[in-house]
Every structure is written in structure tokens, then in C-alpha cells.
N, C-alpha and C positions, 0 to 999 in steps of 0.2 A: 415313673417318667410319663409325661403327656406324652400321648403320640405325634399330638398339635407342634410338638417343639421340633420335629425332625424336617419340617417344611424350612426350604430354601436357609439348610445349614450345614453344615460341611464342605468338599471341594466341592466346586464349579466344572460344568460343562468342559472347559479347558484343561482338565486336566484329567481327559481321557488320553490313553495314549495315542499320540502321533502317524498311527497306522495309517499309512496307503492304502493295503487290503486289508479285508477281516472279513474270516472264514464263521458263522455261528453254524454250532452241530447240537440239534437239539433231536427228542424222542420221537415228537410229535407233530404235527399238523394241529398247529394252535399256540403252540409251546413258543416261536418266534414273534408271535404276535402278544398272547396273553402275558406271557412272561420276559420275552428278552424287545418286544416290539418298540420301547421309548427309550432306550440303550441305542437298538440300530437305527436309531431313526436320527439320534446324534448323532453315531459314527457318518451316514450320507449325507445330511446338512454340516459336517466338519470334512465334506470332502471326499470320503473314505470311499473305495469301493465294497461291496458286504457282497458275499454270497451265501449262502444256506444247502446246507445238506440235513436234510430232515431223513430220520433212520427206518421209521413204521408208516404204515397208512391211518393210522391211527383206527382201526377197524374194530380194536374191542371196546370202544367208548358205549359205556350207558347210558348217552346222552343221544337223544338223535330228534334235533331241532328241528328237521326234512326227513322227507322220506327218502324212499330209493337208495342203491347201496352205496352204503356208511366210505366203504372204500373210496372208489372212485368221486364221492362228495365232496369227501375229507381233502383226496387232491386239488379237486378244482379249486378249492377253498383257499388250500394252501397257495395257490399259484396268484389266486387275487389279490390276496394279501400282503405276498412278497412284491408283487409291484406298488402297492399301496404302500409299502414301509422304502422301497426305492433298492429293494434288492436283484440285484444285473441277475443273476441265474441260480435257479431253486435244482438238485439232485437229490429226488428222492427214494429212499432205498424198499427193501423189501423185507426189513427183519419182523420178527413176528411182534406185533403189539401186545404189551402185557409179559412177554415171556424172551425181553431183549436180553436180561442175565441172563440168559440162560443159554446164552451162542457167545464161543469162545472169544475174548476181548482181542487178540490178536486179528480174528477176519475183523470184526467191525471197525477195528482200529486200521486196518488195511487199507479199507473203503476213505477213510477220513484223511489217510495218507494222503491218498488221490488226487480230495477233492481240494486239501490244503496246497497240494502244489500244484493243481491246476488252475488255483487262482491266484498263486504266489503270495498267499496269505502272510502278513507280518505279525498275524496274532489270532486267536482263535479264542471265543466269545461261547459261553456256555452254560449251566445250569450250575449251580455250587456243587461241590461235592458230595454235599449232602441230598440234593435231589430237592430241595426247598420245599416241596409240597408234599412230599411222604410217600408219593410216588416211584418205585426200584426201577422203574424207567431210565426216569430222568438221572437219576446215580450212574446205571449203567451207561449210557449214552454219556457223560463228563467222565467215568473212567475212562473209554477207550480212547477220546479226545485226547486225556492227559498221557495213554501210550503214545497215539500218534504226537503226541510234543514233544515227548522225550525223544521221538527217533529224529525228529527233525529242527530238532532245540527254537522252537517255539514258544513264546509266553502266551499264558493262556489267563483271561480273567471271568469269574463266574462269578454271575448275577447273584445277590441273596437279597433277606429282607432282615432289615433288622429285628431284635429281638423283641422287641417291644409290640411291635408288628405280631409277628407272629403268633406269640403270646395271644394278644386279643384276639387274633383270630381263630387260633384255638379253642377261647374260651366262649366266645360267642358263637361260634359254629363248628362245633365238634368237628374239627378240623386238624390236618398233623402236620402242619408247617412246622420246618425250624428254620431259625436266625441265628442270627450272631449278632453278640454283642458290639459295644459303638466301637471298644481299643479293636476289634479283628475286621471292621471296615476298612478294608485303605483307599476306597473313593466313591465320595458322594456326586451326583449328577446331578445338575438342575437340567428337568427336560422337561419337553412340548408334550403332549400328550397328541395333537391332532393326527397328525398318521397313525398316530396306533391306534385310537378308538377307527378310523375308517378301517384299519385291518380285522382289528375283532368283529367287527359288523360284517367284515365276508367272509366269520367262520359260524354259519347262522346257523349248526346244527349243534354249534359246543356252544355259544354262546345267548343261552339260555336264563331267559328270568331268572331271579334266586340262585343265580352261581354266586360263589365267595370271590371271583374275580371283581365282581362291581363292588365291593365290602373292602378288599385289597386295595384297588385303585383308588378307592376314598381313603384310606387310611393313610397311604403313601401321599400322597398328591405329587406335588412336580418334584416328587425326588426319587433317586434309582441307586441302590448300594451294591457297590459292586466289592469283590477281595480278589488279589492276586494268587492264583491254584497255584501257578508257576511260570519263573520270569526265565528269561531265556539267558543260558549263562555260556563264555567262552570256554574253552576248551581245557582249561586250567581249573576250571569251576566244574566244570560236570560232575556232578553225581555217580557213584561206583554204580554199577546194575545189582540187583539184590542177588545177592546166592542162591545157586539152585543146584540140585542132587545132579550129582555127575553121572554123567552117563559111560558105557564102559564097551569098548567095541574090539576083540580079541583080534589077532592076525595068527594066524597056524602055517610054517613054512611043509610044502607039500611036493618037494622035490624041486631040486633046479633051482629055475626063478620063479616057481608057481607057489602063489599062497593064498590061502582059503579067509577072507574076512569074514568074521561070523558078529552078527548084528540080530539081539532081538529073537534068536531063533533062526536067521536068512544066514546064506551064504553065498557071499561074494569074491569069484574068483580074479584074481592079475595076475598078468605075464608078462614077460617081452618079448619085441618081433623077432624073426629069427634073425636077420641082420644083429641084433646086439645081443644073441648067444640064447635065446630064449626060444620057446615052440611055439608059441602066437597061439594059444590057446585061450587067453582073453584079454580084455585092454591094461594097458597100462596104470601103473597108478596116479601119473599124473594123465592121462585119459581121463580115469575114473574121476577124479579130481572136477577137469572143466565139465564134465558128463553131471557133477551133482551141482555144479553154479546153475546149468541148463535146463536141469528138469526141475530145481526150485525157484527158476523164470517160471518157469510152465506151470507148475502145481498155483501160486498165485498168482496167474495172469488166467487162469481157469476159472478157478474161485470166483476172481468179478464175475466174469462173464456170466457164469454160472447164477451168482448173485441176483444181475441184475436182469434176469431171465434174457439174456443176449446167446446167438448160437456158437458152440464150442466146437464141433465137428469141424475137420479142418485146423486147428490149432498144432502149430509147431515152433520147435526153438532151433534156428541153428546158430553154431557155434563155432568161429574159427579162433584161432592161436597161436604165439610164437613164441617159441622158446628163445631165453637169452645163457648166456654163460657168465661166469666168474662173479657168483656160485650160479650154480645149473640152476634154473629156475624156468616159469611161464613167466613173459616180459610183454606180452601184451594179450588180451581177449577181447572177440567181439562178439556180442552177443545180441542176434535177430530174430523178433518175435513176427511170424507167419500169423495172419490173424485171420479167422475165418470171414467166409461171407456176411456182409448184413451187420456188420459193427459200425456204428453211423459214429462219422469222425469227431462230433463232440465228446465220443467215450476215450476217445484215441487217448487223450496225456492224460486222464486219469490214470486209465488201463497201465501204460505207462510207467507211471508213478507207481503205484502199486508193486508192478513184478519186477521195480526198479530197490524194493525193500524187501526183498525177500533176504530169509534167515541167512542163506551163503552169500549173497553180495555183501549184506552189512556185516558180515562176519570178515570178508573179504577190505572192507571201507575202514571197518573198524578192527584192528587186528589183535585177534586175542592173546593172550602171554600163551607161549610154546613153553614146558617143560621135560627135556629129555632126560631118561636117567635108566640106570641098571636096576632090574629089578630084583630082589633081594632073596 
């Protein structure tokens, strides 16, 4: 197949999706511009607000266009750019460049929670699956994307190139792009290229003579192939979560009302007050209970902070509660995050967002099948 043949054929501009917001989550500082930059550059002339959450400073590149440090370059770089592509607000994180597998897909996906519902994202914009350029980056950064979808049943679509594409650029410049084929495209783009080349232009330490980006962007011309990772399905539709080894947490009755959980090696004790026949020698179990929704506030509203080198000292959760009856139950929880000094309030509804996804609230959101029984 010509590659000549893939210019202005397939769907049209119009038939991106209809998003209001669109969140893109890429690796790098570049990655928005070089790779997804004539994609957003539709979604803003269709309207769309776009925000960007870029994951690294892009600090291990062996490119360096400028001097001075790669880091803080790479930001500013980033920042030019995204106004140059008409993007409202850039978040960019601090994971380690080069070595983003390698930090567990749950924080990174945490962070992308965030930033998706602080912008009320209708869809999230990303790297293929495959990471298109051969790059484990880009891979990692559209996995944790596709966790934060799933928790927040989002469609997500990632940029590819097609096969053909690739192929030659493989073969002309030892290069490890992959594609997909034309049947695994579901939408072709006719797009401008002007915003994006003034973006590439303000990443003048990556975008260096003799990259295989000016060789791409000739081969593509005004076309952008995008596939659907995953569309957002109602509640009848969702996906089972994959299975995972059970975990096993013993209770040992220790007199009275006192009984010892043993967890991991730990033990944890419950009682009840003396008012309902017990020696208040520790809390309750439904205590315990609103006590583990509150410190897994905590443990992931840390994490950001932690994250994004913001001060944690000072951090508290509290936690109030009402019991209801017929059946005995907790019938309502409130749940207040104490947030330390010097958290400057555009962190605020990520932050939010975030320790608003922790493992017991969507345990609690989404409720898991209870099985009681005699053991044998």
C-alpha cells in the first residue's frame, strides 16, 4: 500500500467525539505536541475544552537541543506549547522519566483520577496501547489512564499510526513504531497541522534536526488515526474486574466480647463499651469499620501530596457517623479531610478526587457480593 493513499481518506474531522472536556494523559513533555498535538488541536477548534496532565519532566531524554537543566527546560517547554495547542491548564507530575513501569499503576492512575475529575473530562485522549513509538513510557502512562477509566467509566481513545506508517519508518530509520492495521482504525481525522508545528517549535531541545518526527509528519500529512482503548459503558455493561487471590483475615474470640483480628502477621483487637455488656478495651467493629474508610482517605490523600512535593505535616481525617436500625447498620458518614498548610487551592478538587477513590470508599460505592457460611 502507498502511504500517499492514506491522505484525506477515511472519517472526517466530525467525527471525533462530541466531548465538551478532554482530559490527554501523556509520558512526556513533547508527547502532547509531537504525538497527540493535531488531534487537540481539533478537539479546541470543535469547541472542546482539553487539559493535559503530563506524568515526567522528561529529564532522561538524550536529546538536549539547549542547555541548562533538561528538567526545568522540558517544563517551560511544555507550558508554551500547551498554550500554543489552546490547552486551559497543564498538571505536571513527577514520576521518574524512563522508569514510569516501574511505580505501581494504581498511584499513577490515582493522579489521572484527579485530574479527569477536575476537569470533568467526557473522555480521555492518549498514546495506543501499544505506546506507538516503542517507548514503555508511553505504554505505562495509557495503562494507568485505562485504570482511571475504568473506575470512572470513561471512553478513552489513543492516537496510533497506521501500519503502513510505521512499517516504513521502521524500515528507513531503525526505528520501533507499531501500527495497526486499516480494519483496527475506527477514526480517521483530517487535521491542520498549524498549531502543532508552532508547538513542536517550543520543544527546541527535543525537537532537533534528523528526528523521525519530521519523516512521520511527512508520511502522515493531514491525517491522524485514532482506535477506541475503551468506550464508556452503562451499568448493565460493565466489565467483571479480573480476579485476584483472596486474601484471608482470621477473627479469634478472646473472652467476652473481645476478639483478636489477626491480619498479615498484625493484630487487631474489638470490644464493646461497657454500657452494652463489654470492658471498652478497644473499638468497636463497626468503629473499626468507619476508622479503615478514614485512614484510606488518608493514605491516598497523602500519596498526592506526597506526589507532587506539596507539605503533608498537618494532614488529618475526621470522621463522623450515624447509625440507623431495622437492620442495624451505619446510615450515614462524613467524611473531612484536614489539609495541611501551603496546599494552594488549584490542588484542592484533584486532591479531592483522588482520596475520594480510595480502595474502601469504592468498595463502599461499589458493593461487593457478601458470602456468609459455616465453616466446615
Amino acid at each position: 500500500m502507498n502511504v500517499d493513499n492514506l491522505r484525506n481518506t477515511g472519517e472526517s474531522a466530525d467525527q471525533l467525539p462530541a466531548w465538551k472536556s478532554v482530559l490527554a494523559v501523556v509520558a512526556h513533555p513533547d508527547d502532547e505536541s509531537f504525538g497527540l498535538g493535531a488531534v487537540l488541536a481539533a478537539f479546541t477548534r470543535a469547541g472542546a475544552t482539553v487539559e493535559l496532565l503530563c506524568l515526567t519532566h522528561g529529564e532522561a531524554s538524550t536529546l538536549r537541543g539547549v542547555p541548562d537543566d533538561l528538567s526545568a527546560v522540558r517544563a517551560e517547554e511544555l507550558d508554551a506549547a500547551a498554550t500554543a495547542l489552546g490547552v486551559g491548564r497543564t498538571t505536571l507530575c513527577h514520576y521518574p522519566d524512563g522508569a514510569l513501569g516501574t511505580v505501581g499503576r494504581t498511584e499513577v492512575a490515582a493522579d489521572v483520577v484527579g485530574a479527569a475529575e477536575a476537569a470533568r473530562a467526557d473522555g480521555l485522549l492518549v498514546f495506543d496501547s501499544s505506546g506507538v513509538t516503542g517507548h514503555p513510557d508511553h505504554a505505562a502512562a495509557t495503562s494507568a489512564a485505562l485504570a482511571a477509566a475504568e473506575i470512572l467509566n470513561l471512553p478513552v481513545l489513543g492516537w496510533t499510526l497506521p501500519a503502513v506508517v510505521a512499517e516504513q519508518l521502521n524500515q528507513e530509520l531503525d526505528a520501533s513504531f507499531v501500527g495497526h492495521a486499516d480494519e483496527d482504525i475506527d477514526v480517521r481525522v483530517s487535521v491542520e497541522r498549524q498549531r502543532q508545528n508552532v508547538a513542536i517549535r517550543a520543544h527546541a531541545s527535543q525537537a532537533v534536526p534528523g528526528s523521525v518526527l519530521w519523516r512521520r509528519l511527512e508520511l502522515l500529512g493531514d491525517t491522524e488515526s485514532l482506535r477506541w482503548l475503551r468506550r464508556s459503558q452503562g451499568a448493565s455493561e460493565a466489565a467483571p474486574a479480573p480476579a485476584t487471590a483472596a486474601r484471608t483475615v482470621r477473627v479469634e474470640h478472646r473472652g467476652e466480647d473481645k476478639f483478636d483480628i489477626r491480619i498479615r502477621g498484625h493484630v487487631v483487637r474489638v470490644d464493646q463499651p461497657s454500657e452494652d455488656g463489654g470492658e471498652d478495651t478497644a473499638p468497636t467493629p463497626t468503629e473499626l469499620f468507619i476508622a479503615s474508610l478514614a485512614s484510606c482517605v488518608a493514605f491516598y490523600a497523602r500519596r498526592y501530596l506526597a506526589r507532587h512535593d506539596l507539605p503533608t505535616e498537618g494532614l488529618a481525617v475526621e470522621t463522623s457517623f450515624e447509625m440507623g436500625s431495622r437492620p442495624a447498620r451505619v446510615s450515614g458518614i462524613e467524611v473531612r479531610l484536614v489539609l495541611p498548610d501551603g496546599v494552594p487551592p488549584e490542588r484542592r478538587a484533584a486532591l479531592l478526587a483522588v482520596a475520594g477513590h480510595c480502595t474502601v470508599h469504592n468498595t463502599l460505592v461499589t458493593t461487593p457480593q457478601v458470602t456468609i457460611s459455616l465453616a466446615e
